[in-house]
C-alpha positions, 0 to 999 in steps of 0.5 A: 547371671550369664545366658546365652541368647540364640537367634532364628531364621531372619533375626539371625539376618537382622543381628548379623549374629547366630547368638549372643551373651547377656549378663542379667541380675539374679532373677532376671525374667525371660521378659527383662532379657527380651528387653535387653537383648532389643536394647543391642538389636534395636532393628528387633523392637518392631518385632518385640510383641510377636516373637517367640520365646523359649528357653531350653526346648520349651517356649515361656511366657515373659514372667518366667524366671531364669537361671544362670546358663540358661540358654534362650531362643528367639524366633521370628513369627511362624508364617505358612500357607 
């Protein structure tokens, strides 16, 4: 299956990319994407256990299931003060 992977505020900066495409096995995880998508942006690993997964408008945990053409986004931690 295909998904797109969009990337938000700085890890738009770290991967020089606004989005990417990732070819998964059926029944891929949102988590087994994550991992993929560090395996291209290594400069992400550091910021594997806090960032912010959805998929479509809805944030996910790791075990959600995806489907072809889904499209997943990746946010940095939100900071404020």
């Amino acid at each position: 299956m295909t998904v797109t992977v969009k990337f938000w505020s700085y890890f738009k900066d770290h991967t020089e990319c606004a989005e990417t495409s990732l070819e998964l096995p059926p029944d891929a995880t949102l988590g087994e994407a994550h991992a993929a998508v560090i395996a291209q942006f290594p400069v992400l690993g550091d910021m594997q256990n806090s960032t912010l997964k959805a998929v479509g408008v809805n944030y996910q945990p790791d075990e959600f299931l995806l489907n072809d053409d889904d499209e997943i986004s990746l946010f940095p931690p939100v900071q404020g003060g």
